[in-house]
C-alpha positions as a printed Julia matrix, in Angstrom:
266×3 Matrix{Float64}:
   6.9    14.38  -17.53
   3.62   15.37  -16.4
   1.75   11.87  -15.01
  -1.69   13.56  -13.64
  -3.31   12.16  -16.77
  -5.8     9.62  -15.67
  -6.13    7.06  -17.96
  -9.88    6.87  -20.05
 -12.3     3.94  -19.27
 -12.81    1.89  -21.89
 -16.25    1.46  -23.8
 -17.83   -1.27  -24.01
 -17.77   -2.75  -27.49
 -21.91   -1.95  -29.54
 -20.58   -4.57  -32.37
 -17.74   -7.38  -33.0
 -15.6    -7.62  -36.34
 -13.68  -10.64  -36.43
 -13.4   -10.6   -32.6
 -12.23   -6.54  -32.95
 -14.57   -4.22  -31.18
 -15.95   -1.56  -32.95
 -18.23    1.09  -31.96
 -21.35    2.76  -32.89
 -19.93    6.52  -33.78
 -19.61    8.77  -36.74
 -17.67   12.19  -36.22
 -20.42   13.72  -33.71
 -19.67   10.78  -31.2
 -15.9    10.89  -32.2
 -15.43   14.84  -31.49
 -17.55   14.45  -28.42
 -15.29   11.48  -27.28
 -12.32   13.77  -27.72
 -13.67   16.76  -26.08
 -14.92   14.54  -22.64
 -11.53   12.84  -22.22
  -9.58   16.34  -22.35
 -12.02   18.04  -20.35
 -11.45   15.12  -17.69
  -8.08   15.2   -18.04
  -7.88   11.97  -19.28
  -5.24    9.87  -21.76
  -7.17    8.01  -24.79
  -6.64    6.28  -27.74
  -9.23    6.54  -30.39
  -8.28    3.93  -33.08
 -10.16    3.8   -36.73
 -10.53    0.95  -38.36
 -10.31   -0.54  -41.65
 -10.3    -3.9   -43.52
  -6.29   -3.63  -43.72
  -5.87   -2.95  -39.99
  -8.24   -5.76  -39.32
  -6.12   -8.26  -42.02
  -2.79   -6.65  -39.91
  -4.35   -7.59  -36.46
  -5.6   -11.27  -37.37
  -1.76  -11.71  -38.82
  -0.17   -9.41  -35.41
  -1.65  -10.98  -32.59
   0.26   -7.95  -30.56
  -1.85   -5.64  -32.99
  -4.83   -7.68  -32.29
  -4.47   -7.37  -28.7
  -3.89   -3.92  -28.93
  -7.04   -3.3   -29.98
  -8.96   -5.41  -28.28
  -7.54   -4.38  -24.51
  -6.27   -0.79  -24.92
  -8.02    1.49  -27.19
 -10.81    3.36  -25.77
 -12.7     4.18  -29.21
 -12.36    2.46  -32.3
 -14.83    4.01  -35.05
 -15.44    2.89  -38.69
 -12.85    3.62  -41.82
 -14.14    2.54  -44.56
 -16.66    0.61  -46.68
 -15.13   -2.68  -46.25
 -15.62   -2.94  -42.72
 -19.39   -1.52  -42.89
 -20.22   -4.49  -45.68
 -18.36   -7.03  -43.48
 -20.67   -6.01  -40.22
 -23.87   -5.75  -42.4
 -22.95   -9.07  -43.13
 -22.7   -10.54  -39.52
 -26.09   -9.23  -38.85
 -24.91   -5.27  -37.46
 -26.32   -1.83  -38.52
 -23.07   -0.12  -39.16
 -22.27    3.01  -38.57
 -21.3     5.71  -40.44
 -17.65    5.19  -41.56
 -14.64    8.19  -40.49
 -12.21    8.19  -43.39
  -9.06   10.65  -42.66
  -9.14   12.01  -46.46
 -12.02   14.02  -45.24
 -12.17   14.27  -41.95
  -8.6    15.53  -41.13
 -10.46   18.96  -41.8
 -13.22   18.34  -39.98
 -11.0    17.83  -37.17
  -9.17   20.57  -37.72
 -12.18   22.9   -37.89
 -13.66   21.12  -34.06
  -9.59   21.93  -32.57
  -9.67   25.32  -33.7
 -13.29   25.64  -31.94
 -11.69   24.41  -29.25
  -8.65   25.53  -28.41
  -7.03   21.85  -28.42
  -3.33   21.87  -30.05
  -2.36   19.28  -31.93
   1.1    17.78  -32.72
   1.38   16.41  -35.9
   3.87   12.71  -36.04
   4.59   10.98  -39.22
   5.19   11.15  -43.23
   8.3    11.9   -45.54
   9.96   15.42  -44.55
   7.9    18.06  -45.01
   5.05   16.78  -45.43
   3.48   17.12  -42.06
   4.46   21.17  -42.25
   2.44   21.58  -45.45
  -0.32   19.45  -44.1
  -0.09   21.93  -41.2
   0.54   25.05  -43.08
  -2.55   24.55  -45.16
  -5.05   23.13  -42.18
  -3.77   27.0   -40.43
  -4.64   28.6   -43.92
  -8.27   27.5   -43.79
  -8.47   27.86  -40.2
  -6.32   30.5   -38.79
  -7.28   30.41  -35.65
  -5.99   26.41  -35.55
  -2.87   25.71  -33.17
  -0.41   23.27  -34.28
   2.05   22.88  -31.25
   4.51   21.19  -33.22
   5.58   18.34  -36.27
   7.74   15.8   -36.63
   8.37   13.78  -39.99
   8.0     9.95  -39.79
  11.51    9.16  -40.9
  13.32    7.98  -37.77
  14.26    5.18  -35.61
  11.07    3.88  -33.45
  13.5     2.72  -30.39
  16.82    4.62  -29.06
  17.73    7.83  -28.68
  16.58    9.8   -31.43
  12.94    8.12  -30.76
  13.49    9.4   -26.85
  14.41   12.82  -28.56
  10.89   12.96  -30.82
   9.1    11.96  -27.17
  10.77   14.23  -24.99
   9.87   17.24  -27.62
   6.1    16.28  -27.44
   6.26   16.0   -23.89
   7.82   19.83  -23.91
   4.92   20.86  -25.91
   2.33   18.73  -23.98
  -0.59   18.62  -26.88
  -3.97   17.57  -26.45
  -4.11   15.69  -29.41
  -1.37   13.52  -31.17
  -2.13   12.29  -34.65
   0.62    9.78  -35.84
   0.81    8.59  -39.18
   3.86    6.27  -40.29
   1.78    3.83  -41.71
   0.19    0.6   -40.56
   1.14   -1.25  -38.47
   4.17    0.97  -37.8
   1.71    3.83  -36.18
  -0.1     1.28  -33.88
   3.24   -0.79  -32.72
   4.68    2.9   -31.93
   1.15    4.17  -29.89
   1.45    1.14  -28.31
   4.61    0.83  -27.51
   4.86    4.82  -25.84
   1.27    5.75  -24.99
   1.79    5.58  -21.31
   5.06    7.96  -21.5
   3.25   10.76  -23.69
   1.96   13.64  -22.14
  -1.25   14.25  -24.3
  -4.7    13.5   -24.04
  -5.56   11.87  -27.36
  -3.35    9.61  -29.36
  -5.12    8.69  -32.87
  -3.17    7.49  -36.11
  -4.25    8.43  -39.56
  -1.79    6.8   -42.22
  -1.92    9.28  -45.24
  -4.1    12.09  -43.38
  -1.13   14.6   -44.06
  -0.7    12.73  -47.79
  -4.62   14.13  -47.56
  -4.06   17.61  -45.94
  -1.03   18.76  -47.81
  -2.41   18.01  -51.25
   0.36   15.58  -51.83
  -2.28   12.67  -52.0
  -5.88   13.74  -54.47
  -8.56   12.54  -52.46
 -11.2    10.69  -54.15
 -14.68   12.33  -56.13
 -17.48   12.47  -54.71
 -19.11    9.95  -57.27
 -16.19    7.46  -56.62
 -17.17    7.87  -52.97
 -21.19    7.73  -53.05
 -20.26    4.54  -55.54
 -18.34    2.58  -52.72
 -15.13    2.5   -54.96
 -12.76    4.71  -52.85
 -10.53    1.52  -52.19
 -10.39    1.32  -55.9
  -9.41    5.0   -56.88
  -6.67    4.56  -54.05
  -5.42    1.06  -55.99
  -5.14    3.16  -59.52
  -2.98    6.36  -57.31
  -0.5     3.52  -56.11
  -0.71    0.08  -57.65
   2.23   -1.53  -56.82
   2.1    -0.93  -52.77
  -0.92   -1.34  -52.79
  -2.12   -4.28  -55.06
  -1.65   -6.5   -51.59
  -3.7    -4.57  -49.49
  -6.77   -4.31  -51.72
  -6.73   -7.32  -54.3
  -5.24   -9.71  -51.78
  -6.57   -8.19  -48.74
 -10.53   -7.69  -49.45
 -11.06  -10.91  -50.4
  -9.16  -12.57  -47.59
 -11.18  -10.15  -45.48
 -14.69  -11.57  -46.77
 -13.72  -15.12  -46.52
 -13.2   -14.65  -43.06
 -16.22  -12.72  -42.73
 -18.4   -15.44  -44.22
 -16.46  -17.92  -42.23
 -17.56  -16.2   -38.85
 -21.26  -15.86  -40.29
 -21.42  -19.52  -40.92
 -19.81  -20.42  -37.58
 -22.48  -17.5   -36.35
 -25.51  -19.58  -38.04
 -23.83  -23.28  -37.06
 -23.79  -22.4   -33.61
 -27.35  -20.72  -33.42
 -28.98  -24.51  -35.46
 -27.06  -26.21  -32.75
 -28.57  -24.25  -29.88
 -32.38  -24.99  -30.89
């Protein structure tokens, strides 16, 4: 294994969810992110966030930790987490959902020159994900895939690592799921020979066409969390009418303690 990778600084944190850090980037800042660490040679982990990876890391305090002491970037996924800074006082940024911007990410590699390795989902579903992203952008290279669907310790997970490490991408996107995705990052970062490890959960759902993204009126309404509920309601009636609530209780709670301790100081 190749260990001239230098490992990224980290950023200092523009805004604070819940005690995660989050920073102030849409895909410009993301892509340019990307491109500085590879041309530096550098290992980084750019992490998005959303209200059920913020739920998973209050519950996970090694998930919390995670993402508080390790990732170098962690941008905006989603509505939820832009209405829960608005409401601690933040301008959000724009949010960086995978259903879209898998392409757009695709289309910035392929610019590039950066190879990608694509980790994660049921068999087969990370070629057609692939095979279509190549379709639209022929020029795009996909150094290799691996389906989702083995163990995360032992041999066979040494296997999956010592194949990457052969093909030595710059970018590794790994979607098994959360928090699967972020225990596994976490767990192998340092032993990967790639520049950028991010995880995407259904982006090659998204890219294959298994998974129909949502309308553009769903969208511009706020109610993609909602079309996503009515694809899959029985996985993910937890995550959304559970989650989001218990996700703004402890957002108000923190703006309270935020306004308590801001009487108290006067």
């Amino acid at each position: 294994m190749n260990r001239s990778y230098q490992i990224a600084e980290r950023r200092p944190a523009d805004m604070n969810l819940l005690g995660l850090p989050m920073h102030r980037t849409g895909i410009p800042e993301v892509h340019a992110f990307i491109r500085d660490a590879i041309a530096k040679n550098q290992k980084a982990i750019a992490l998005n966030l959303n209200v059920h990876c913020v739920n998973l890391a209050l519950k996970h305090r090694w998930l919390y930790e995670f993402i508080q002491r390790e990732t170098h970037l962690v941008f905006c996924d989603g509505d939820g987490v832009r209405m829960g800074l608005k409401l601690l006082g933040y301008a959000p940024p724009p949010k960086v959902t995978y259903n879209q911007w898998i392409w757009q990410l695709a289309d910035f590699c392929n610019r590039h020159g950066y190879r990608l390795f694509f980790l994660g989902g049921k068999p087969g579903v990370a070629e057609e994900a692939a095979e279509r992203l190549v379709a639209c952008y022929p020029g795009l290279q996909i150094a290799g895939v691996h389906h989702g669907y083995f163990p995360k310790q032992g041999p066979e997970n040494r296997k999956v690592m010592d194949e990457i490490n052969r093909l030595r991408p710059d970018i590794l996107l790994v979607c098994f799921g959360m928090p699967a995705q972020e225990k596994w990052i976490a767990e192998n970062w340092h032993d990967l020979d790639t520049h950028i490890f991010l995880k995407g959960g259904a982006a090659f759902d998204y890219a294959s066409g298994r998974l129909k993204p949502a309308p553009e009126w769903i969208i511009r309404l706020h109610l993609e969390w909602f079309f996503r509920l009515c694809q899959d309601p029985f996985r993910l009636f937890g995550r959304y009418i559970l989650g989001n609530p218990y996700f703004l209780i402890r957002v108000l709670r923190s703006k309270w303690k935020q306004r308590k301790g801001k009487k108290e100081s006067l």
